[in-house]
GUMIMAR-963491 format. One line per field, with one value per atom (N, C-alpha, C): residue in one letter; residue number from 1; x, y, z; atom name. Coordinates in nm, 4 decimals, always signed. Layout:
GUMIMAR-963491
rest: c(a_...)
nr: c(NUM_...)
c1: c(X_...)
c2: c(Y_...)
c3: c(Z_...)
atom: c(CA_...)
***
This chain:
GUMIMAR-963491
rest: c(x_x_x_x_x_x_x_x_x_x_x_x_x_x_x_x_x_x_x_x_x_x_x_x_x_x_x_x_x_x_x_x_x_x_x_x_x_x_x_x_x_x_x_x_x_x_x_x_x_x_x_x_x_x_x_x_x_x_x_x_x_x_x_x_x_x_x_x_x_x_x_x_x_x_x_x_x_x_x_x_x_x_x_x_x_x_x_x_x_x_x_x_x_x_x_x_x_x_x_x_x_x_x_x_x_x_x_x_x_x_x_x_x_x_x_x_x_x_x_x_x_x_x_x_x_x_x_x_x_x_x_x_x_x_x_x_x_x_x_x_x_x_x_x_x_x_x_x_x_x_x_x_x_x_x_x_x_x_x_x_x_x_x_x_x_x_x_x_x_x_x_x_x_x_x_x_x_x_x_x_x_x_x_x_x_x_x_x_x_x_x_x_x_x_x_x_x_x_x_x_x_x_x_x_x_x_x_x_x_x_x_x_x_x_x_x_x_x_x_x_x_x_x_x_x_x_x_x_x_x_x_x_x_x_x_x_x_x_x_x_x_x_x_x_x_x_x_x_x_x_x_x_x_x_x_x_x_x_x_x_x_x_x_x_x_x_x_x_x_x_x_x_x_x_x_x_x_x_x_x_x_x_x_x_x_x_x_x_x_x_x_x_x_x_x_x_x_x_x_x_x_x_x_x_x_x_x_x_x_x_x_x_x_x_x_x_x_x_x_x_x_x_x_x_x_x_x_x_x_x_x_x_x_x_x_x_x_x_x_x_x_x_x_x_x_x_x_x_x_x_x_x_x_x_x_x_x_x_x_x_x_x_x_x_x_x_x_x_x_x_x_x_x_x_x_x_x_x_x_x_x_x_x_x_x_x_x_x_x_x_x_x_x_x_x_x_x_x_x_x_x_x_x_x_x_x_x_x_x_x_x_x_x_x_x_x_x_x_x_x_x_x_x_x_x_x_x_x_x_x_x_x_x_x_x_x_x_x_x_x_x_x_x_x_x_x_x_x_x_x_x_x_x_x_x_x_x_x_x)
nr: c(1_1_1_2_2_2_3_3_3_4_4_4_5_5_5_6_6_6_7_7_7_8_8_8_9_9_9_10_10_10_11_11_11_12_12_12_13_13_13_14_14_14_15_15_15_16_16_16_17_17_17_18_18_18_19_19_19_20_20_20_21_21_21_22_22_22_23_23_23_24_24_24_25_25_25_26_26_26_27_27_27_28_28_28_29_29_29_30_30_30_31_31_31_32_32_32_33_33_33_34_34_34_35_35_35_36_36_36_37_37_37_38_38_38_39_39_39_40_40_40_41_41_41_42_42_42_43_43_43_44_44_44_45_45_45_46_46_46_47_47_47_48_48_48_49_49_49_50_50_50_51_51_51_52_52_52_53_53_53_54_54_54_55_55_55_56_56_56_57_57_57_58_58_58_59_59_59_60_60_60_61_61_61_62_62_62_63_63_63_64_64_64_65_65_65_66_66_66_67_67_67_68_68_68_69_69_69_70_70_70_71_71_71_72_72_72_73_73_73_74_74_74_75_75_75_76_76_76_77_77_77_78_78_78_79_79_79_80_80_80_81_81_81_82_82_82_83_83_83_84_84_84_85_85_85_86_86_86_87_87_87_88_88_88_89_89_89_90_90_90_91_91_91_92_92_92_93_93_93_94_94_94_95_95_95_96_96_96_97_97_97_98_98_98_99_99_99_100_100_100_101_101_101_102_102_102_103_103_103_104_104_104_105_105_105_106_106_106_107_107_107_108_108_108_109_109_109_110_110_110_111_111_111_112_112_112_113_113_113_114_114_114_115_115_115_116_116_116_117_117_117_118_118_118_119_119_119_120_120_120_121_121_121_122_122_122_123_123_123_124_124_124_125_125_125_126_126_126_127_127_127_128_128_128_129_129_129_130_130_130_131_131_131_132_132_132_133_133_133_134_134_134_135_135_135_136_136_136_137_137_137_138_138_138_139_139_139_140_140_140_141_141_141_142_142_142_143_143_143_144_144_144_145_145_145_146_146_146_147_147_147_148_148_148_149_149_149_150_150_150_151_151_151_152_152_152_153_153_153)
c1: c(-1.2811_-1.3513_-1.4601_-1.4785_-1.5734_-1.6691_-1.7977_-1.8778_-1.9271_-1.9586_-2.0014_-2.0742_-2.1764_-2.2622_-2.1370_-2.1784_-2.0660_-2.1376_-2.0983_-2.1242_-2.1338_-2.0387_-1.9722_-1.9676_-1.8283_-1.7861_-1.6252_-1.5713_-1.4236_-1.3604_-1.2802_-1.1968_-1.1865_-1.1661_-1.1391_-1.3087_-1.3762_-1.5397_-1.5914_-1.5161_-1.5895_-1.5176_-1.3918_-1.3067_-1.3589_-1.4376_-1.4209_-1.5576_-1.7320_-1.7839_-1.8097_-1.6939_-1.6767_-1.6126_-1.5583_-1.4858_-1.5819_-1.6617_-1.7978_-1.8734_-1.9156_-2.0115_-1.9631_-1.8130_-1.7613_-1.7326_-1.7245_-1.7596_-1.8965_-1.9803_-2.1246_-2.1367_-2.0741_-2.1401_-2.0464_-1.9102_-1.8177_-1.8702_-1.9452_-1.9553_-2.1481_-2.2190_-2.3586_-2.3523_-2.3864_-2.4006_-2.4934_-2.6214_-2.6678_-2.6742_-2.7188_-2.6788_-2.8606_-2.9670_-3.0605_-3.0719_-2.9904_-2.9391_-2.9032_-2.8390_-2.7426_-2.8224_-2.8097_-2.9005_-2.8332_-2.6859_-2.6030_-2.6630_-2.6483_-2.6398_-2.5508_-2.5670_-2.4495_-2.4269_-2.3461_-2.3068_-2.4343_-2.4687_-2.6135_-2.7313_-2.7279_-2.8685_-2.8448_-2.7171_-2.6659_-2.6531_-2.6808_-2.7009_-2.8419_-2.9315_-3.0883_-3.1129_-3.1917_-3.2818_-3.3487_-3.3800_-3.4257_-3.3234_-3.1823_-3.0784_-2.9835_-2.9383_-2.8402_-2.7277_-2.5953_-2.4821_-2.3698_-2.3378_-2.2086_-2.1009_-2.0447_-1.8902_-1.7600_-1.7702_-1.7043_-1.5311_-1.4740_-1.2965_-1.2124_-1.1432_-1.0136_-0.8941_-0.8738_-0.7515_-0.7318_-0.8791_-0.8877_-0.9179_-0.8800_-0.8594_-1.0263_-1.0256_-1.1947_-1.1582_-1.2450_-1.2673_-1.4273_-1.5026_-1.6481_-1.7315_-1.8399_-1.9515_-2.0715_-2.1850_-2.3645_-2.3976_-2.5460_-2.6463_-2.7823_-2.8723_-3.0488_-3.0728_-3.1715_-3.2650_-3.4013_-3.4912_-3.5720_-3.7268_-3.7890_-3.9084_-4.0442_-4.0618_-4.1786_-4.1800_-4.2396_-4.2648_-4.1796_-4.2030_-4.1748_-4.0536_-4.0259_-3.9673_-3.8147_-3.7064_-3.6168_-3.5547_-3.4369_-3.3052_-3.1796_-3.1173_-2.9965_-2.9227_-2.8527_-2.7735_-2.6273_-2.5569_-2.4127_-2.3517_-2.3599_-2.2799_-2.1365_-2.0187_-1.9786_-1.8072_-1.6719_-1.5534_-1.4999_-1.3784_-1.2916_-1.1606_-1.0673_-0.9824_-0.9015_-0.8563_-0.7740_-0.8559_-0.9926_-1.0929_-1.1796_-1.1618_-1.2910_-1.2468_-1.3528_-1.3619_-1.2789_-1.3481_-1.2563_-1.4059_-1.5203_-1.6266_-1.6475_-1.6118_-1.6926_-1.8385_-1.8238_-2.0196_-2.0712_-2.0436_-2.1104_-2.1013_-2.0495_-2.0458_-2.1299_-2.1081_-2.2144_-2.3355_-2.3592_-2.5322_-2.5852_-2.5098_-2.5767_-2.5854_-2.4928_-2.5347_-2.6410_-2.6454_-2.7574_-2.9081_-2.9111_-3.0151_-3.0425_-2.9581_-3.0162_-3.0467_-2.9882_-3.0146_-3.1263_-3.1847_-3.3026_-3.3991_-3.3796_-3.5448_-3.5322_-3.3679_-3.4243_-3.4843_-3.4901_-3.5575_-3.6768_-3.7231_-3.8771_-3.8670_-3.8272_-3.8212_-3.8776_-3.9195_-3.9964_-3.9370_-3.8644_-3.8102_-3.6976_-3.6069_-3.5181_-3.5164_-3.5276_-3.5263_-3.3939_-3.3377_-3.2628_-3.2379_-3.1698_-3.1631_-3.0043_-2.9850_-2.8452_-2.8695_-2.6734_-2.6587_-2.6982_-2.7339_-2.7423_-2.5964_-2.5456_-2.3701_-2.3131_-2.2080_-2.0911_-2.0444_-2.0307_-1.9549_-1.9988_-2.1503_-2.2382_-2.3137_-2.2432_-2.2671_-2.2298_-2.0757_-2.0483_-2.1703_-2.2387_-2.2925_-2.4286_-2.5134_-2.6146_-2.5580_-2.4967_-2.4932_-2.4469_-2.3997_-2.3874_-2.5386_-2.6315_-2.7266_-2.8430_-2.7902_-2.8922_-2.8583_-2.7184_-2.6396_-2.7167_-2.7552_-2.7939_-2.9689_-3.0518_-3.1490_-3.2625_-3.1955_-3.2610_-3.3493_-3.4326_-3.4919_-3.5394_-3.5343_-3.5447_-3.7340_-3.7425_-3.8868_-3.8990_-3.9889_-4.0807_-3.9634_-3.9875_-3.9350_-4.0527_-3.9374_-4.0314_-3.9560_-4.0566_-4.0602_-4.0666_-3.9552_-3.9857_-3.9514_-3.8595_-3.7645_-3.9005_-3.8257_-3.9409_-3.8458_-3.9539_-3.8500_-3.6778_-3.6345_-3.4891_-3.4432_-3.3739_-3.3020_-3.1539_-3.1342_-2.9948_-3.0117_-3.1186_-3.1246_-3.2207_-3.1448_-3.2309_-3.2869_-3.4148_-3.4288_-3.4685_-3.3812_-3.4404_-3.4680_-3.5440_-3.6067_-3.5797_-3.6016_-3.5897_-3.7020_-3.7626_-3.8658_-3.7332_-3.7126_-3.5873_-3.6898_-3.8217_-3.8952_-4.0345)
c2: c(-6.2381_-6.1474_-6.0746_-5.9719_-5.8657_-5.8018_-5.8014_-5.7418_-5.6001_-5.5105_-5.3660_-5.3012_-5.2138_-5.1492_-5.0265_-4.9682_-4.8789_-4.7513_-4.6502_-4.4679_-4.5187_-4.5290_-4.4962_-4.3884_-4.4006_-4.3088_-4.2905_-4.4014_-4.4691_-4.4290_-4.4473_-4.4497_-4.5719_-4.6668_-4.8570_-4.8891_-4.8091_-4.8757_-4.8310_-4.7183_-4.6538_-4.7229_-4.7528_-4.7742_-4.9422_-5.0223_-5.1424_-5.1560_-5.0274_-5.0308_-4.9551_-4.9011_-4.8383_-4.9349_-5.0437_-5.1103_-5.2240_-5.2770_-5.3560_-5.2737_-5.1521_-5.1157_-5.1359_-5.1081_-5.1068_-5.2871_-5.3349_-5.4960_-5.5329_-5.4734_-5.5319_-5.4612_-5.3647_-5.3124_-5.3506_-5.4242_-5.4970_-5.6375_-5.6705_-5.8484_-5.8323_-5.7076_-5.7083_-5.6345_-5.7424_-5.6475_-5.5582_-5.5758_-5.4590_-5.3354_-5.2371_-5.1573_-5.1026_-5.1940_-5.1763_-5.3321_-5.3874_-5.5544_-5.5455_-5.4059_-5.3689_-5.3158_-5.3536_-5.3026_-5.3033_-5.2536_-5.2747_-5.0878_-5.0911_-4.9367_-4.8504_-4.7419_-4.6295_-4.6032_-4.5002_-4.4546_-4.3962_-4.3048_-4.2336_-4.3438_-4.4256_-4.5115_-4.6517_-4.6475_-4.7513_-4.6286_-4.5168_-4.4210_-4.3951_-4.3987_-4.4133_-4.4406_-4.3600_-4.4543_-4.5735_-4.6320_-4.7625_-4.8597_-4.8207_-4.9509_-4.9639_-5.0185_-5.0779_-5.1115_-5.0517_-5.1029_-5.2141_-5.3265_-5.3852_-5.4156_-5.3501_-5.4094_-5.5548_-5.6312_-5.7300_-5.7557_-5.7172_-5.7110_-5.8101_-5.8185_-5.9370_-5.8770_-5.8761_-5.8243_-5.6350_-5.5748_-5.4683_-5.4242_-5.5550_-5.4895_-5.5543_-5.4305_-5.4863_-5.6114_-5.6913_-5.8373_-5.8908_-5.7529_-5.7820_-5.6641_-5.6499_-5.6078_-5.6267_-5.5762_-5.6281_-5.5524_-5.5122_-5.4328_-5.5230_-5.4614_-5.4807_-5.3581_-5.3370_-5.2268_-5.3007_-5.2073_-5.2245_-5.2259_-5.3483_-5.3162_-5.2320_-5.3323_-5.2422_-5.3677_-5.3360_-5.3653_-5.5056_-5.6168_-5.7410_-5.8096_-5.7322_-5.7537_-5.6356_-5.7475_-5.6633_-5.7299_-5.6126_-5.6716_-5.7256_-5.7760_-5.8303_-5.7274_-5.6304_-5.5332_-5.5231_-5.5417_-5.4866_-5.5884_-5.7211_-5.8483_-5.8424_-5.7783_-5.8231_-5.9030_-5.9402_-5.9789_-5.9160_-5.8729_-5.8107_-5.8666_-5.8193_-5.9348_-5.9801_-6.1078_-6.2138_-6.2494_-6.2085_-6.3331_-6.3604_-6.4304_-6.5069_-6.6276_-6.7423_-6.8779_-6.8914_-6.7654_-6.7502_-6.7447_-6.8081_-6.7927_-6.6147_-6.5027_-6.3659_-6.3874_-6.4298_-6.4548_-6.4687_-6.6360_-6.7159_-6.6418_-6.5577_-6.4641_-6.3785_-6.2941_-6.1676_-6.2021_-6.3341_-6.3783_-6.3751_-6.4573_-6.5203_-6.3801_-6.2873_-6.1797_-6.0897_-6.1272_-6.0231_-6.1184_-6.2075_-6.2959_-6.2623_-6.2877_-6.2706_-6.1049_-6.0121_-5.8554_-5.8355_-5.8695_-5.8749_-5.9241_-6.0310_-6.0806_-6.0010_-5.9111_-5.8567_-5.7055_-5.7028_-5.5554_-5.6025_-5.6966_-5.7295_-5.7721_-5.8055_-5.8554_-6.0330_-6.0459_-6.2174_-6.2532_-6.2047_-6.2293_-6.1647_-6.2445_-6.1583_-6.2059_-6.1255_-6.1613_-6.0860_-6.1082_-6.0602_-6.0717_-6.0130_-6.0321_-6.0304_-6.1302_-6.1675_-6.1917_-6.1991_-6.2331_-6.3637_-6.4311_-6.5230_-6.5466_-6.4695_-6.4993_-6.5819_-6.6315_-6.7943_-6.6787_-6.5865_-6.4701_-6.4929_-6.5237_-6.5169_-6.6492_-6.7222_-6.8924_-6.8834_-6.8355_-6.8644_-6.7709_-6.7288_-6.6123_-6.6918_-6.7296_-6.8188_-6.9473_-7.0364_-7.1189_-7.1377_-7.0312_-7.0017_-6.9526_-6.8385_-6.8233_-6.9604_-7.0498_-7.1905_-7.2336_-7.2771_-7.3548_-7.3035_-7.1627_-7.1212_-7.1116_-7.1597_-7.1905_-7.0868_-7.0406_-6.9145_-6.9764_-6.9796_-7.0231_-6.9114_-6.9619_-6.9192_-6.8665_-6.7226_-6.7106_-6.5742_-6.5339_-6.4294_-6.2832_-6.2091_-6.0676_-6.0020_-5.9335_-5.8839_-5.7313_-5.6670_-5.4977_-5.4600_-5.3371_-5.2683_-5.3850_-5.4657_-5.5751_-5.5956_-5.6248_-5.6884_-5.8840_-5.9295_-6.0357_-6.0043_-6.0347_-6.0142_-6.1348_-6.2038_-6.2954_-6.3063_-6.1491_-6.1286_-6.1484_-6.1562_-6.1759_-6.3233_-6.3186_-6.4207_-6.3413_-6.4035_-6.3312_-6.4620_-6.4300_-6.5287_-6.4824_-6.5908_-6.5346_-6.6470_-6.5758_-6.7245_-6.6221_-6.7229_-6.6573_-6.7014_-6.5714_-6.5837_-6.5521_-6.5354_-6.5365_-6.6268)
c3: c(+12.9101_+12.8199_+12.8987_+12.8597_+12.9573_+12.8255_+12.8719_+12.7542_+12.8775_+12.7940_+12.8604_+12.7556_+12.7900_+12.7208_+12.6500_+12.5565_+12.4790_+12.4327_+12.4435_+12.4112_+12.2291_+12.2222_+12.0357_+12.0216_+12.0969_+12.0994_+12.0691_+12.1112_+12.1563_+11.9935_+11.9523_+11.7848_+11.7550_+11.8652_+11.8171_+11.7815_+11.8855_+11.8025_+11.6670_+11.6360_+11.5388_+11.4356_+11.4799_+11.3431_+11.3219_+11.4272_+11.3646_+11.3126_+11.3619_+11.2943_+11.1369_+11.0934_+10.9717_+10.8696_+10.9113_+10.8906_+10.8805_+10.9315_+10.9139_+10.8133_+10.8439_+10.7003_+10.6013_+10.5758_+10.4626_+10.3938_+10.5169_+10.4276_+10.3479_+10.4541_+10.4256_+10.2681_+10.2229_+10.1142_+10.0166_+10.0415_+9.9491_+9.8846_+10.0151_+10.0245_+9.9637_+9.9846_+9.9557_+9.7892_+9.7047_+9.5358_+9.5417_+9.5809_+9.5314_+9.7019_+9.6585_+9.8016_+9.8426_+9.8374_+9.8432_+9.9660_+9.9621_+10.0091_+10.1406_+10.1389_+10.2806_+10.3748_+10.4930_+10.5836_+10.6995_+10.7322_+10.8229_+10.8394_+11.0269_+10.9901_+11.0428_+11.0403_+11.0723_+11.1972_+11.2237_+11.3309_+11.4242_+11.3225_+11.3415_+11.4250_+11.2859_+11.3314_+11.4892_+11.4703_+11.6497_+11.7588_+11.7241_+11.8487_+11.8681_+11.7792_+11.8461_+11.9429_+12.0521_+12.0749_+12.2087_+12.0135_+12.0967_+12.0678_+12.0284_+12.0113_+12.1556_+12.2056_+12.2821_+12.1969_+12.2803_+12.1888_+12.2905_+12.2639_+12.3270_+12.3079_+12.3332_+12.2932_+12.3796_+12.3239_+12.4124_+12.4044_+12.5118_+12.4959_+12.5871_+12.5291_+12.5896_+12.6010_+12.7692_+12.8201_+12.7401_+12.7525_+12.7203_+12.5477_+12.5056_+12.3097_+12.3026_+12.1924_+12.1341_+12.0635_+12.0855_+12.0457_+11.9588_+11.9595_+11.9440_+11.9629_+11.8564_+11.9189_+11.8529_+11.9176_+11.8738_+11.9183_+11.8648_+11.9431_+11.9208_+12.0083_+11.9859_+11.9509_+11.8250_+11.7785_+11.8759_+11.9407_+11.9449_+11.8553_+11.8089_+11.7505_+11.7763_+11.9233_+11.9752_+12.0991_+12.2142_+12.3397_+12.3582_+12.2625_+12.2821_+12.1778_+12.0553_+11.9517_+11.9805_+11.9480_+11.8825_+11.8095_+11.7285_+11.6479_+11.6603_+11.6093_+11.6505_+11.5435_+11.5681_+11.4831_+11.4589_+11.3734_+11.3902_+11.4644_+11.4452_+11.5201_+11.4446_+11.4854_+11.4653_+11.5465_+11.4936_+11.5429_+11.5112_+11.6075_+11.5477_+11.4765_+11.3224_+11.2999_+11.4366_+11.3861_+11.4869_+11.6336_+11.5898_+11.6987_+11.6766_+11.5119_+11.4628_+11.5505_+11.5411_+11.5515_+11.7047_+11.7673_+11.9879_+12.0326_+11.9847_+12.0734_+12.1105_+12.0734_+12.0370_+12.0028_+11.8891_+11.8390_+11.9190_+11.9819_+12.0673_+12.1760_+12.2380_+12.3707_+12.3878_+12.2570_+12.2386_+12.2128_+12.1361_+12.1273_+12.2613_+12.3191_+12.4159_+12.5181_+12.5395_+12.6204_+12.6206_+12.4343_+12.3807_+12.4430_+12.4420_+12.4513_+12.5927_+12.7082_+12.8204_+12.9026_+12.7795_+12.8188_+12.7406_+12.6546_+12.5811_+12.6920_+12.7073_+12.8166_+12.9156_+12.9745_+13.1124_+13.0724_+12.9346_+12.8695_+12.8838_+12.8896_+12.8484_+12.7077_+12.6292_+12.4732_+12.5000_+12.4739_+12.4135_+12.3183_+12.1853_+12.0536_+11.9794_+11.9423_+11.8999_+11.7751_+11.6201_+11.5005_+11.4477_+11.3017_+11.2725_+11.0889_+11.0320_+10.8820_+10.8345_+10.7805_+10.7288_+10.5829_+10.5355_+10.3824_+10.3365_+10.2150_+10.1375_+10.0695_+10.0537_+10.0018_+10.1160_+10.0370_+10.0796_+10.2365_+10.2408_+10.3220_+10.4425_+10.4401_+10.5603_+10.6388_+10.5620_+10.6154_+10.7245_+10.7525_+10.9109_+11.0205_+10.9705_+11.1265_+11.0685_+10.9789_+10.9669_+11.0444_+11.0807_+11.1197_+11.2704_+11.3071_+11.4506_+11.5045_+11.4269_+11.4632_+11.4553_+11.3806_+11.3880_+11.4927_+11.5231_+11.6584_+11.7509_+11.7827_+11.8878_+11.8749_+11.7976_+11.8193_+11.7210_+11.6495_+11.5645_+11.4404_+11.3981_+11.3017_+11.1630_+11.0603_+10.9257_+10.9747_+10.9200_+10.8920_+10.7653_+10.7691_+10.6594_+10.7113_+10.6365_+10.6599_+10.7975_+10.8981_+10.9966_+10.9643_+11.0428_+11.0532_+10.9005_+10.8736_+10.7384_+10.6437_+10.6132_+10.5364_+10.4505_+10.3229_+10.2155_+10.1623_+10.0978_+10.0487_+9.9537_+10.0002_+9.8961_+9.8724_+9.7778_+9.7343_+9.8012_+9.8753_+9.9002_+10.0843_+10.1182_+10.2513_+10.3309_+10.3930_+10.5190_+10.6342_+10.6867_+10.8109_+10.9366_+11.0209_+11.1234_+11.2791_+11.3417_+11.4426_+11.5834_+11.6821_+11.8401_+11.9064_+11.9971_+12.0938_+12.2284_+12.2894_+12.4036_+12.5605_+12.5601_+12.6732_+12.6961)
atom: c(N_CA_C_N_CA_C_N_CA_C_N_CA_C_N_CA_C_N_CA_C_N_CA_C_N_CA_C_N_CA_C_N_CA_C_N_CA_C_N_CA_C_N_CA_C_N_CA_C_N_CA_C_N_CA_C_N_CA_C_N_CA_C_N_CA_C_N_CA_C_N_CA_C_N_CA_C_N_CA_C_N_CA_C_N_CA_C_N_CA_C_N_CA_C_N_CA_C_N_CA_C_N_CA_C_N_CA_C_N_CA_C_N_CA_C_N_CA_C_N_CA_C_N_CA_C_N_CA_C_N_CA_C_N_CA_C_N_CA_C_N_CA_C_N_CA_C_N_CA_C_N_CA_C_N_CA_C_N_CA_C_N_CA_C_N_CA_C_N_CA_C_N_CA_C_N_CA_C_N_CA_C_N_CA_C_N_CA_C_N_CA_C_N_CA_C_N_CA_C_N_CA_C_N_CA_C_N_CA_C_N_CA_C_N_CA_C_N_CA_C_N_CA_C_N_CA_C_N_CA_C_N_CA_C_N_CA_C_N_CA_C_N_CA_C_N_CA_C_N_CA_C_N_CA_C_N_CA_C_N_CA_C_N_CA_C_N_CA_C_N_CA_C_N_CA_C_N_CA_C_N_CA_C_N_CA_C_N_CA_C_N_CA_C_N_CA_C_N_CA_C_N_CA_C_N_CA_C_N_CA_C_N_CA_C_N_CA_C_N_CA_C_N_CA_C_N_CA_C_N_CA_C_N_CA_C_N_CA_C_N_CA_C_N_CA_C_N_CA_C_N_CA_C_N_CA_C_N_CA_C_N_CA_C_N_CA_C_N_CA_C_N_CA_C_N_CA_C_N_CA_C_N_CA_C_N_CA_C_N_CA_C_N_CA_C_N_CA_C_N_CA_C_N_CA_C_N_CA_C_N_CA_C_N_CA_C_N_CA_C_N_CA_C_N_CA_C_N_CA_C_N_CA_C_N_CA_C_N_CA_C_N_CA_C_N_CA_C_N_CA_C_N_CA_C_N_CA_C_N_CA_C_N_CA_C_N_CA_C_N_CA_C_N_CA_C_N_CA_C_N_CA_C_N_CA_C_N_CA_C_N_CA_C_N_CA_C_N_CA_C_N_CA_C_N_CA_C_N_CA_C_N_CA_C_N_CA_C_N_CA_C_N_CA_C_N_CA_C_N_CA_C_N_CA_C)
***
């Protein structure tokens, strides 16, 4: 498996992050809940995009939004079908984790679902050391979200 920084530009990336928004807003009831973002908003910027592939086929991707000097996001994690539960997650965290500290980032926080949907990526983000805290950046409390955080420097 090979992870590489990504344009978004490709048709397999776009189609598997259109294809992620369109879950998040199937699997999220209200649409004030959803906070996956667009095409637009993973080309900013201050985001980084990765895409991770096996034997060439997309298999994965994540980004970091940047917060500010020391803080960022964990954005747009996602698998592609037929490579859930192949260690993808666990690949792309961990890449994101060690391209984050060589940005200078100290912390990587992030905000996930409270639905049965989103147990599996809450509990991979615990496995890997992430802890439950308060809403950071714009995020307010929601019932429909979790937010968690790791200090990675």
């Amino acid at each position: 498996m090979k992870i590489e920084m990504d344009d978004l530009t490709g048709s397999e990336v776009i189609e598997l992050l259109r294809f992620h928004r369109a879950e998040m807003e199937r699997v999220t009831p209200r649409a004030e809940s959803m906070h996956a973002l667009d095409l637009d908003g993973l080309r900013h910027p201050d985001v980084v995009f990765w895409t991770l592939r096996d034997e060439g086929r997309l298999a994965g991707c994540a980004a970091i939004k940047r917060l500010d000097e020391t803080h960022g996001e964990i954005k747009s994690m996602r698998t592609a079908e037929g490579y859930q539960r192949r260690g993808v997650a666990a690949a792309m965290l961990a890449h994101i984790e060690r391209e984050s500290a060589a940005m200078g980032l100290a912390k990587l926080s992030l905000e996930t679902g409270t639905e049965d949907y989103f147990a599996p990526a809450r509990a991979l983000y615990e496995r890997c050391g992430f802890i439950y805290c308060d809403p950071f950046a714009d995020y307010v409390l929601d019932p429909l979200s979790v937010f968690m955080t790791k200090k990675i420097a």
